[in-house]
N, C-alpha and C positions, 0 to 999 in steps of 0.2 A: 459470512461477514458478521458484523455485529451492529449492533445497536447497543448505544448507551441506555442512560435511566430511563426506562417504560415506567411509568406506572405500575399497571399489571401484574411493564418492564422496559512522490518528482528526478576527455580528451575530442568533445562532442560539439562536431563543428555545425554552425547554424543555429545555434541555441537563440543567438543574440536573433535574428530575425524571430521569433515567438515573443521575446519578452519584447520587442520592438512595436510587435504588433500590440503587445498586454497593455504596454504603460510606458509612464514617463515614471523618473525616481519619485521616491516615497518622500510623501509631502505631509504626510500627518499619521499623530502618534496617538490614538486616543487612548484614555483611561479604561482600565479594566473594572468591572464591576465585582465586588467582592464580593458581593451581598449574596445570603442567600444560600439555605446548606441544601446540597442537592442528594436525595434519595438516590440511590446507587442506579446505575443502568445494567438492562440485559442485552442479552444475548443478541444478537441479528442475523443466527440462523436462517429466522422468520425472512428478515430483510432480503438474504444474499440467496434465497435458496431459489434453486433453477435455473444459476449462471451459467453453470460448468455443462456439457456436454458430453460427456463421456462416460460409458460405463466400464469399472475398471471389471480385466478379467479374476479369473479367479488367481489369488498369488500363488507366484512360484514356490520351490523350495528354497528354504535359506543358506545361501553360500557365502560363507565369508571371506573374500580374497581384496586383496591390494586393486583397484582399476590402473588397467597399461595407462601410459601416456598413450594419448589422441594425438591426428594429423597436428595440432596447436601445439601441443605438450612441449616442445625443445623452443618453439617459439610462439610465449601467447599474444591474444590478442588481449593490451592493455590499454583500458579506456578508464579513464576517473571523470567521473562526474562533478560536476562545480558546487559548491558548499555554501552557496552564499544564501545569510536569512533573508524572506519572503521576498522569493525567486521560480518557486513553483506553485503552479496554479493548473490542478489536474481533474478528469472527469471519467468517471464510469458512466454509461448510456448502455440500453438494452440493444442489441442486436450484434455488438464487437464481440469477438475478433473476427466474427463471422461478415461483418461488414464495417466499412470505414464511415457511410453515409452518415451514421448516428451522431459522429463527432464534425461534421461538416453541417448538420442541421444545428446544434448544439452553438458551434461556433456565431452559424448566422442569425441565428435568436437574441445572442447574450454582445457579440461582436466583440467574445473571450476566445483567443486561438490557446487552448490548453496547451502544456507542454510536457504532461504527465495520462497518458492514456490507458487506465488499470481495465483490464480484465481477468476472468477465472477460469481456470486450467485444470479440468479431472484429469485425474492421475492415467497415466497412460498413453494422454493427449498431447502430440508433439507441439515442437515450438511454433507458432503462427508467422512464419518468415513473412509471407506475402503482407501479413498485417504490420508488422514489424516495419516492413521496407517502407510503407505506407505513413506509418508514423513519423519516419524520418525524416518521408517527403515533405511531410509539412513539420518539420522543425519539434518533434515531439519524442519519447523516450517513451516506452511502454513498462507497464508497472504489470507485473504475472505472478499472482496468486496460485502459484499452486496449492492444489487440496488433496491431500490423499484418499480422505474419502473413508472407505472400512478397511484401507489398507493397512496391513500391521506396520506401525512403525519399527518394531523390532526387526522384522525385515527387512528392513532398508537399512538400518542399521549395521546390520551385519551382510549387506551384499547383495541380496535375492533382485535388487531391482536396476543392478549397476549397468545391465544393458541398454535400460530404456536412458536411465541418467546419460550414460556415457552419451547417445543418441542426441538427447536432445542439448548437451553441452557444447558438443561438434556444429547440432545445429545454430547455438549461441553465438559463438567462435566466428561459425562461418558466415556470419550476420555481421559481426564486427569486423570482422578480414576483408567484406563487401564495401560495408556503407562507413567503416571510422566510428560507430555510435555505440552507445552501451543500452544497455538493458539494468531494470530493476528487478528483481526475482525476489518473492515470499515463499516460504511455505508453510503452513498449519499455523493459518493465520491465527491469533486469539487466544492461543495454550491457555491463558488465566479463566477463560470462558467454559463452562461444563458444556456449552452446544450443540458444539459439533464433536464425536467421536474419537479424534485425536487431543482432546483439549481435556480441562479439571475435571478427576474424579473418572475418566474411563480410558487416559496414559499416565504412567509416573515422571514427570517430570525431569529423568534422567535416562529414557528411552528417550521422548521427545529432544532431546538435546541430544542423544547420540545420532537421532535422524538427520536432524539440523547437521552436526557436522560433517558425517558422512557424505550426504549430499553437498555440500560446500567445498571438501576435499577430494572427490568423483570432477564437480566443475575445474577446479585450480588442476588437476592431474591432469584434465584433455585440454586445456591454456585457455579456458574460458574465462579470462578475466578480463572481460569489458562488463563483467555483472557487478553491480552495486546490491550487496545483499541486503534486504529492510526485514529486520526484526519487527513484526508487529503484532503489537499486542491490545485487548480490549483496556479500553479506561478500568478503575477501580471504583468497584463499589461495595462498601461492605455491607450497605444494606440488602443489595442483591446477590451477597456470597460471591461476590468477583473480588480475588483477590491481589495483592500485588504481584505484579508479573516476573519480581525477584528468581524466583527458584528454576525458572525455565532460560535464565541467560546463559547463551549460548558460549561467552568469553569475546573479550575484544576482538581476538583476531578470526571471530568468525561472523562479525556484523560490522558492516560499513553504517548505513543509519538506523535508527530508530524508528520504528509508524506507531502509533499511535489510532486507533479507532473510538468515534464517540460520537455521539448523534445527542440533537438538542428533541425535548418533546416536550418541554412547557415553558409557557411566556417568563416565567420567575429561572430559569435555566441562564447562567454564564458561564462564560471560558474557565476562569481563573478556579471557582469550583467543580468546574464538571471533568476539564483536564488538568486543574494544578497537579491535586493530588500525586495522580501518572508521574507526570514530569519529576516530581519530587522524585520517585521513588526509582524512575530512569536515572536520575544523574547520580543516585546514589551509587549506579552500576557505571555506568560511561558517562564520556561527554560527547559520544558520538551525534553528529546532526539528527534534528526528530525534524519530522515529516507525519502529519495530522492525516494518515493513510486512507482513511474512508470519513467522510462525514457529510450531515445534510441535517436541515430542519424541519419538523412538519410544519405544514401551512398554519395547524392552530395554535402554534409556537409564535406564530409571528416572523415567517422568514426575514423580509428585509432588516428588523432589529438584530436577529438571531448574525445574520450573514456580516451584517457590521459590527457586531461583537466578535465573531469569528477570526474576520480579520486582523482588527484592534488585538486580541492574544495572540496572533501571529508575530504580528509584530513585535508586540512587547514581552514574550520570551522568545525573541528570537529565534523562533523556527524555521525550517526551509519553508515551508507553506501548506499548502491542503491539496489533498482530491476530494471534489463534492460527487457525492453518488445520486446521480441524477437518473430515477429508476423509479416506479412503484413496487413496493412490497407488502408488509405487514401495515405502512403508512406510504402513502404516494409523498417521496422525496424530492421529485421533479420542482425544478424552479418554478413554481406555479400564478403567478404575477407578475404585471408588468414592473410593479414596486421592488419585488426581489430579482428579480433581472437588474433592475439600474442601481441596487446595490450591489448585487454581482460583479456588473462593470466596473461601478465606482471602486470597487474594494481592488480590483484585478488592475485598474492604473495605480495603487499604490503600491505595487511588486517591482521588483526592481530585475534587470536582466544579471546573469549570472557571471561572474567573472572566471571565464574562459582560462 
């Protein structure tokens, strides 16, 4: 995952019952705060590290062939997800996909029924159907980080991994063939980020992109297409050598939205500079939907400000919405007051349900 500036360093029936539960329409527009030029953020390595469960094995040899069409292939399973601005309101909690509990505790805290459920996926680690189904039951889409981990991307790239893909597309597929819902799928989250091993400075930016498509065209070949692909990238920061995430875009036709990651760590931190930037420099590439893929504030940030400023640039660039990662790591991101719980809430009645 990532973390912004340290110092240091969201065809899917039921939706409308979650955002039912979320809110009533959007009843206010507040002003974004300009002020204030924010020191670049890093890495959230730190953050995210210990999600994933799996240890990948040692890689195959590299084979480069076409994937057959899968049981979907002649006829996939096609799900689009709804597009409307701040409509998703999603959360990462410690113990998923291995357990549903976390988001049920979560709920009954905040009296937020998310509708975006991310968790992290080592590589090698099948699809979490039982989790999956779980989400659906309650009116929610899962957001799946895959991380390769020290897997060579060139590898993938060129085929060595197309059995496990092909595996867990069929399992996508047959996820969507069950329940009518789709799925969000990431992979190698952060490219712009030096952190994690697939990312700046230890892939060329043109592997990373051959990964990316590869895996996208393995999916569309076995008719896994209820996935919503989220390109996501770390905010920019030049002060912390995070650069813009330009050179790792994958091409239109190989991302449905945009995510975005960025985390707040000091009280003088806003929207408008901490992710204008980004945004800028996303729509120079697309106009595809952004979705604010991970974010949180620490407590000495001031979460209830932090989380209604949050909101407020939701709104006012029009974005799908957020996932808050609500987790301790390098800073405990847990909503940690009763003050930021009832901005929480408050923020979460001004999301509007998604048009179906």
């Amino acid at each position: 995952m990532t973390v912004p500036p340290a110092d240091s360093n969201l065809r899917q029936r039921g939706f409308s019952a979650v955002v039912k539960r979320l809110t009533s329409p959007f009843r206010r527009n507040a002003a974004i705060a300009t002020a204030g030029s924010i020191a670049a953020a890093v890495a959230v390595a730190v953050i995210t590290a210990g999600v994933t469960h799996r240890v990948a094995p040692a890689p195959p040899p590299i084979v480069a062939r076409t994937a057959p069409a899968g049981p979907y292939g002649l006829h996939p399973v096609v799900v689009t997800l709804p597009v409307r601005p701040a409509s998703y309101l999603g959360v990462y909690a410690d113990g998923v996909p291995q357990r549903y509990n976390p988001i049920g505790s979560f709920a009954a805290a905040t009296g937020v029924h998310p509708n975006i459920i991310l968790y992290y996926s080592g590589w090698k680690e099948p699809f979490q159907s039982e989790f999956a189904i779980q989400a659906a039951d309650h009116d929610a889409v899962p957001l799946i980080q895959i991380e390769p981990g020290k897997i060579s991307l060139a590898a993938i790239a060129a085929g060595g991994y197309d059995a496990y893909l092909e595996s867990y597309a069929n399992a996508v597929a047959r996820f969507g063939a069950k329940t009518g819902r789709g799925v969000i799928i990431s992979f190698a989250h952060e490219p712009n980020g030096s952190w994690y091993q697939w990312g700046f400075r230890h892939v060329a930016p043109a592997i990373w992109i051959a990964a990316w498509r590869h895996i996208v065209n393995v999916f569309r070949q076995q008719g896994a297409d209820n996935v919503t692909w989220l390109w996501t990238v770390n905010i920019i920061s030049n002060g912390s050598g995070i650069p813009s995430p330009a050179r790792w875009w994958p091409g239109s036709s190989y991302v449905t939205w945009v995510g975005i990651d960025g985390y707040y760590y000091k009280p003088s931190w806003e929207f408008a500079p901490l992710f204008g930037p980004t945004i800028k420099a996303v729509r120079a590439l697309t106009l595809d939907p952004i979705l604010i893929s991970e974010t949180a504030a620490a407590p000495i940030a001031g979460q209830p400000a932090k989380i209604t400023d949050l909101i407020a640039g939701i709104h006012d660039y029009g974005l799908l919405g957020l996932v808050w990662f609500d987790a301790s790591r390098n800073r405990d991101w847990r909503l940690s007051s009763r003050a930021a719980i009832d901005a929480f809430a408050r923020g979460a009645r001004t999301f509007k349900e998604p048009t179906l």
